[in-house]
Structure formats: structure tokens, C-alpha cells
N, C-alpha and C positions, 0 to 999 in steps of 0.2 A: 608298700616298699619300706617307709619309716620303722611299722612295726617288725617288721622283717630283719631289718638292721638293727635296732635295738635285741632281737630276740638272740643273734647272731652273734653280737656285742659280747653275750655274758651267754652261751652256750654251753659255758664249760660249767655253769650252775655256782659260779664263784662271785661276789658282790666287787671284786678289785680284779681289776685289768692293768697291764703294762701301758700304764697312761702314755708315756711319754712313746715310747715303740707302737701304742694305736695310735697317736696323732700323729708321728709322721707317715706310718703308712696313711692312713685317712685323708693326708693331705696332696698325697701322691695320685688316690683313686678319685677322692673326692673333690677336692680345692684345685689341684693343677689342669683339670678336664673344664672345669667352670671357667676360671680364668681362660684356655684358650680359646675356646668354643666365643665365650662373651665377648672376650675382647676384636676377634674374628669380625663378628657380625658387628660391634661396633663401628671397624675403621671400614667396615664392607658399606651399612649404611651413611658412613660420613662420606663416602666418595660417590653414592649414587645424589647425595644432597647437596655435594657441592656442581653436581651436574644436571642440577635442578631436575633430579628424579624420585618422587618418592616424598616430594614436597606434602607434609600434614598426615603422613602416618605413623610420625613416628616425631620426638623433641626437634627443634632445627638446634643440631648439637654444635653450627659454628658461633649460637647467640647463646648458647646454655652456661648458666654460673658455674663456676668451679662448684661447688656441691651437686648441683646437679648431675654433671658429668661423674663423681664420684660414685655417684649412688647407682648410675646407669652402667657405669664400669665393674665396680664392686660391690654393690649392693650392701652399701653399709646401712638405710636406716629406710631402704624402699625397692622395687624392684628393678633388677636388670636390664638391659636391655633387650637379651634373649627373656623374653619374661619368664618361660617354665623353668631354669636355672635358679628361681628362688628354692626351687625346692634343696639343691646339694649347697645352697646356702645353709638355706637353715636345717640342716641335716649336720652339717660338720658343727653347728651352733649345740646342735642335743648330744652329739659326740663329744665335745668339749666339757658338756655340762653331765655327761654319762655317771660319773662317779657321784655326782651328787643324787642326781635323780635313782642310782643304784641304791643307796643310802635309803634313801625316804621310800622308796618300796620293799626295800628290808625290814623296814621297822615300823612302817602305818602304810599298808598298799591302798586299805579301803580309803581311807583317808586324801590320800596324793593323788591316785587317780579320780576320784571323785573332784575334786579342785579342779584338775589338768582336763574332767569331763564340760566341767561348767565353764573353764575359761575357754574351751575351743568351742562350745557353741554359740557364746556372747562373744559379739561383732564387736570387741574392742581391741585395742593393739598395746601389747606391752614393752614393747620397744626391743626384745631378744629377738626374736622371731617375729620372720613375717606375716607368717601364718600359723596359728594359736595351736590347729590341730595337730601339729607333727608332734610337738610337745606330748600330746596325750595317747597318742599311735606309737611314736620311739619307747615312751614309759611303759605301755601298754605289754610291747616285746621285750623290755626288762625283765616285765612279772612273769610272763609265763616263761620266760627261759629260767631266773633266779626257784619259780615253786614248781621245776617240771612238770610243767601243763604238757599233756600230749596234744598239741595243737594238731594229728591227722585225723583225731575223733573228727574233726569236721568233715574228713572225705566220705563219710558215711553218707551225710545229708547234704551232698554237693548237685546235685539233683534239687534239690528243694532250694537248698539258699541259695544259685546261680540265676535261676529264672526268675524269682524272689526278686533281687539284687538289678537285675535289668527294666523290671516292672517300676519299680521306685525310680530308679536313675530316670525312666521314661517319661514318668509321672513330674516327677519334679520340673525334669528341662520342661515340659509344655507348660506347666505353671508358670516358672519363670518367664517363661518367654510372652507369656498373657500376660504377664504382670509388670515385666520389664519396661523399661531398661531400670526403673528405679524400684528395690523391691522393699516390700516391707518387713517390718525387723522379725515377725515370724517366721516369715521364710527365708529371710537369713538367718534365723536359725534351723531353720530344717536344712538348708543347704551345707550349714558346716557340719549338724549333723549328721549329712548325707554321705562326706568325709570318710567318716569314723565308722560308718556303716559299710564304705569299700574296703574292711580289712577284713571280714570271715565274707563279703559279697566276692572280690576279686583272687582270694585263697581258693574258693568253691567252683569260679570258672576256669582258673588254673588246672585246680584237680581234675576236673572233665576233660579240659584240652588235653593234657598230660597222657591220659590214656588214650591217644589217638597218635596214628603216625605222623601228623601235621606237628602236633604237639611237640612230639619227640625230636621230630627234627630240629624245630626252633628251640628249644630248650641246648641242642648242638651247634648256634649261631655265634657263641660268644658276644662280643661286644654288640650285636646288631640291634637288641635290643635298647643299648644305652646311646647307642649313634641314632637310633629312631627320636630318643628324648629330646635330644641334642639338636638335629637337625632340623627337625621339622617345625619349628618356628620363623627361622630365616625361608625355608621352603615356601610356606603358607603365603608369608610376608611379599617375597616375590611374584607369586601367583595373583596375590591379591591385589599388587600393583598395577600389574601387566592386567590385571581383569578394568580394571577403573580408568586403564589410557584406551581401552576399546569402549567405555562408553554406557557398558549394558547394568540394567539395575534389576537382573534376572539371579538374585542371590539364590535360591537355593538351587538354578543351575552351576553355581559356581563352587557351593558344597559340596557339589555333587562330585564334579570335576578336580575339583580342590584333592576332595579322599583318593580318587583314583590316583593322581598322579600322582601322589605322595606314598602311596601304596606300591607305587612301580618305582620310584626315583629314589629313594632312601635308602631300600636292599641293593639296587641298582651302583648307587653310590656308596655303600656301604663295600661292596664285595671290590669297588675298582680303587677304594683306599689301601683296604688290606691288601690288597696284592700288589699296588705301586709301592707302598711306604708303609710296611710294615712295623716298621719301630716309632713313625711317628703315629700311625693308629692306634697304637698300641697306647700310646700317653693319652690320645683324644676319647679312648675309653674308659682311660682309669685302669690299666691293667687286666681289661677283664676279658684275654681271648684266651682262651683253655688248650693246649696241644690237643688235636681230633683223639689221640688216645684216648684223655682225660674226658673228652666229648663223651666219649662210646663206653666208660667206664663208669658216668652218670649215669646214661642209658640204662646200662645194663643194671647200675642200684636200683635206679627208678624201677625197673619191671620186679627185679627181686622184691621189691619194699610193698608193693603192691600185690605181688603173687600170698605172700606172707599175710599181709593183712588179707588178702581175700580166702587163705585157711583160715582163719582165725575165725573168720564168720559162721 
């Protein structure tokens, strides 16, 4: 996703953007969707705790220092309280810092990305970002938009890198999870660089999905995809509440249950937003529902762009 918005960023192959007109859009999509969303689940969690519900999974936010509270609000120097929302933190963090990181891939790629490679695999924190890798993923979608990379040569070999990519991912979680809870620094670094490895891993299940009518449809969901980011940690949250006051320490029945209903709840809730309060869904996705025209006018590139590339073969 990082590399994706960085490549997006500078699309137009030019090293300078309208700084000041992409941060306030960006703050619109990105910073105003964070803020409600977080602050949501915040005053959501403050009122199950003041009803003593929920007690120890989460800060008791009426003893938490003013810093604390800040950083759970806004994530200024740790993560939120909706925790996956670090990510459009520090996304708007590499946004800000776009022009610069344009600059130093202009003039030393190998260079900058190589640096941005070895700081996102070493487990230290720089204090910009919460997580080292977006830094090298955002940069990453710099270079190849600024040296027109054709980033679809990879749909050739999406067949190879997708099941590849699931193999590793597979691989990795049962290490960890043998290894865990405290792992060692090797495999913290394999794991960040496992990161970096989801950007031609999750391009190459795209492109498979994409060719199928499942695909095509959700590619015509609009925001559903960014209400699934969004959602589904206060979702999990609660599940995982309501699993702990019945009692049961049958965890991976509760994985299990956990996915299903999250799978049914989240489109579920997603479609009776958009249809109640459309203009405020519309903010809680960052802008990002497309008129169904515009749906079926992707569609229809999508098939042409692929018809093409599959002459071309």
C-alpha cells in the first residue's frame, strides 16, 4: 500500500509536486479518516471501562498520563489505540517528507534505498516513523514512478511470486509462533523483512484476483476496502471480549470464529453506512467511494489493459 502511494505520489514522472494542495488533500483522505475512526474507538473503549468492561485489554485510560493519552489519541511518538491506524500515521509522515525522499532518489537511488533497506530490517526506532519499513516501501514507489519502471512486468510471474509469497508468510508465522512470544533478533529481521517482501508478494495476488469476477467486483466496492482496515480492530476487540467473559481458552476456536464474523460484519456494516450517511462515510473513508459509473469504467480499463498485455505476448 506504502509503495503504491509513493509510486502514485509522483506518477506524473516529475520529482516536485504541489506540496502544499497534496497535503491538504492527504489530510482530508489520510489524517481526517485516522482521527475519526481513533478517536471513535477511543471514547467507545473509555465508556466500556468506565463500566468495568474490558478491564486489562487495553490502558485503563481514566489512570493514563496526559502523554499517554496523547499518543493513544494521536500517535505522536507510539501507537494508537485503534493499533493498525499507525499505518496512515506514518504514511502522511513519508507524505510530508515526499519531497525530500524525491530528491535523494533523484540523485543517489542506490544509495538511499539501500540505507531505507537496512534501516527497515534493524529492529531500531528513529523516532519519524513507527515502523522503519514504510520509509523504504513509500521510497521504493518514488523510484519506480520517477525511472518509469513498468511495475506490470510482474503480472507475467504472478503465478510464481503469489504462492511464493503465501509459502514464506506461512513459513515465517509458525516460526514465530514456536519462537514466540519473545523472538530473536534474526527473526526480527526476517520478519521486517517479510514487510518488504509483501510489495511484488501482494501486487502478484492482486493481479490473480483481478482476473476473476470476485476480483472485479471488489475492485468496484469503493471505500470497503479502507472501512475493512479501519474496522476491524475495534471488531476483533470486541469479540475478543465477549470470548474471555464465557470463559473458554479454546483460542484457535475463536480464530476461527473471530475470521468468519469479521468477514460477514464488516461488508455487512459497511454497505448499512453507505446507505444511512453517505457523506459521513464518505469522510470515514477518506474520500474514496467512486460513482458506480467510475466503478465500471475501471472495470472496463482493467479488462482492456490486460487484453493488450495479453497481445503483446
Amino acid at each position: 500500500m506504502s509503495a503504491i502511494s509513493g509510486y502514485l505520489l509522483f506518477r506524473n514522472g516529475s520529482a516536485s509536486i504541489e506540496y502544499g494542495k497534496t497535503i491538504r488533500r492527504k489530510t482530508k483522505t489520510v489524517m481526517l479518516p485516522f482521527f475519526l475512526w481513533n478517536c471513535a474507538f477511543f471514547i467507545f473503549a473509555l465508556t466500556l471501562q468506565y463500566y468495568g468492561i474490558g478491564d486489562g485489554f487495553l490502558p485503563d485510560l481514566s489512570e493514563a498520563s496526559p502523554h499517554t493519552l496523547s499518543t493513544l489519541l494521536f500517535a505522536i511518538d507510539g501507537t494508537p489505540i485503534n493499533l493498525p491506524l499507525y499505518f496512515l500515521r506514518d504514511l502522511f509522515v513519508c507524505i510530508l517528507l515526499s519531497p525530500l525522499l524525491a530528491f535523494l532518489i533523484r540523485r543517489a537511488p542506490l544509495l538511499t534505498l539501500s540505507f531505507l533497506l537496512l534501516l527497515a530490517a534493524w529492529p531500531i526506532s528513529i523516532g519519524i516513523v513507527l515502523r522503519n519499513s514504510i520509509l523504504f516501501s513509500f521510497s521504493f514507489g518514488i523510484y519506480l514512478s520517477l525511472h518509469r519502471i513498468d511495475v506490470t512486468i510482474m503480472d507475467r510471474y504472478a503465478a510464481l511470486i503469489g504462492p511464493v509469497f503465501l509459502a514464506l508468510a506461512a513459513l515465517l508465522a509458525t516460526v514465530a509462533y514456536k519462537a514466540g512470544p519473545g523472538l530473536p533478533l534474526w527473526l526480527e529481521v526476517c520478519r521486517n523483512l517479510m514487510v518488504l517482501v509483501g510489495i511484488p508478494g501482494f501486487w502478484a495476488l492482486s493481479a490473480l484476483l483481478i482476473r476473476s469476477r470476485v476480483g472485479q467486483g471488489l475492485a468496484a466496492t469503493g471505500g470497503l476496502s479502507f472501512w475493512i482496515f479501519c474496522a476491524h480492530y475495534p471488531l476483533l476487540f470486541c469479540l475478543w471480549v465477549l470470548w474471555n467473559r464465557g470463559g473458554s481458552d479454546l483460542y484457535p476456536v475463536f480464530y476461527v470464529l473471530a475470521a468468519a464474523l469479521a468477514l460477514l460484519l464488516l461488508p455487512l456494516t459497511n454497505g448499512m453506512a453507505r446507505n444511512a450517511l453517505p457523506s459521513f462515510y464518505n469522510l470515514l473513508t477518506g474520500s474514496r467511494v467512486r460513482p458506480l459509473a467510475a466503478a465500471h469504467t475501471v472495470q472496463n480499463r482493467s479488462a482492456d489493459d490486460r487484453r493488450v498485455r495479453s497481445e503483446k505476448r
